[in-house]
C-alpha positions in Angstrom: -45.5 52.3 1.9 -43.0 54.3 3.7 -43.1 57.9 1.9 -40.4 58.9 4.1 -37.6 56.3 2.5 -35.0 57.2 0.2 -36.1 55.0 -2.2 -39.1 55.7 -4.9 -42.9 54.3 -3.9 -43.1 52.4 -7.1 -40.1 50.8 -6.3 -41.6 50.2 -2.9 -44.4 48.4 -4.8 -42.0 46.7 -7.6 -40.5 45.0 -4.3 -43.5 44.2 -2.7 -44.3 42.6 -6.0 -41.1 41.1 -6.3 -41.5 39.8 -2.4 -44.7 38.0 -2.7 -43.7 36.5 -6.2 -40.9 35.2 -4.3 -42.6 33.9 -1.2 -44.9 31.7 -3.4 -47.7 34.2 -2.0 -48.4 35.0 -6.2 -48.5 32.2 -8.1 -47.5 31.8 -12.4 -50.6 32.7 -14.0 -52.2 34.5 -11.3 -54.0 38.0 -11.4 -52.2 41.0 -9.8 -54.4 43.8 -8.4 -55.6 46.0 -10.7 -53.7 49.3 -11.0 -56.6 51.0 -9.7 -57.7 48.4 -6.7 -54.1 48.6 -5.5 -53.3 52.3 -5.5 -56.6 53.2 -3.5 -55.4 50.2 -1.3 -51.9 51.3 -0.7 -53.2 55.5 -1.0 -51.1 56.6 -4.1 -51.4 57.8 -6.8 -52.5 55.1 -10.5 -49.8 56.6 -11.9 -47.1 55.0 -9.2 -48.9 51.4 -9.6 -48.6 51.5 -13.3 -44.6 52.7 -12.9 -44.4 50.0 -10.5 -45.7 47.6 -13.2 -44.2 48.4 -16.1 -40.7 48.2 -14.1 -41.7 44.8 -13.4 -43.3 43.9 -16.9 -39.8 45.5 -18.3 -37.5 43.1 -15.9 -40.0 40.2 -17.1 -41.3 39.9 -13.9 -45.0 40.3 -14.7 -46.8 40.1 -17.9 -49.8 42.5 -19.2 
């Protein structure tokens, strides 16, 4: 993450997300990190992951 960017870490994530959902690199069906796995991976804070997905679960991009 670049905490120095204009735009928000969660939507840092979201993208991320959205990247590797788009390069085939996450497949239909497949597990996402955990909230809690990826925010001590990526050093923020839960709360930022779980912004990050529900933006995504919202566009219909992930599922819960």
């Amino acid at each position: 993450m670049d905490f120095k960017r204009q735009k928000g870490i969660y939507e840092q994530i979201a993208e991320k997300i959205l990247f590797d959902i788009l390069e085939n690199n996450l497949k239909e069906g497949e597990r996402i990190a955990s909230v809690r796995d990826l925010a001590q991976e990526l050093q923020v804070n839960p709360i930022t992951v779980m912004r990050a997905y529900n933006y995504l679960n919202d566009e219909n991009l992930i599922q819960n």
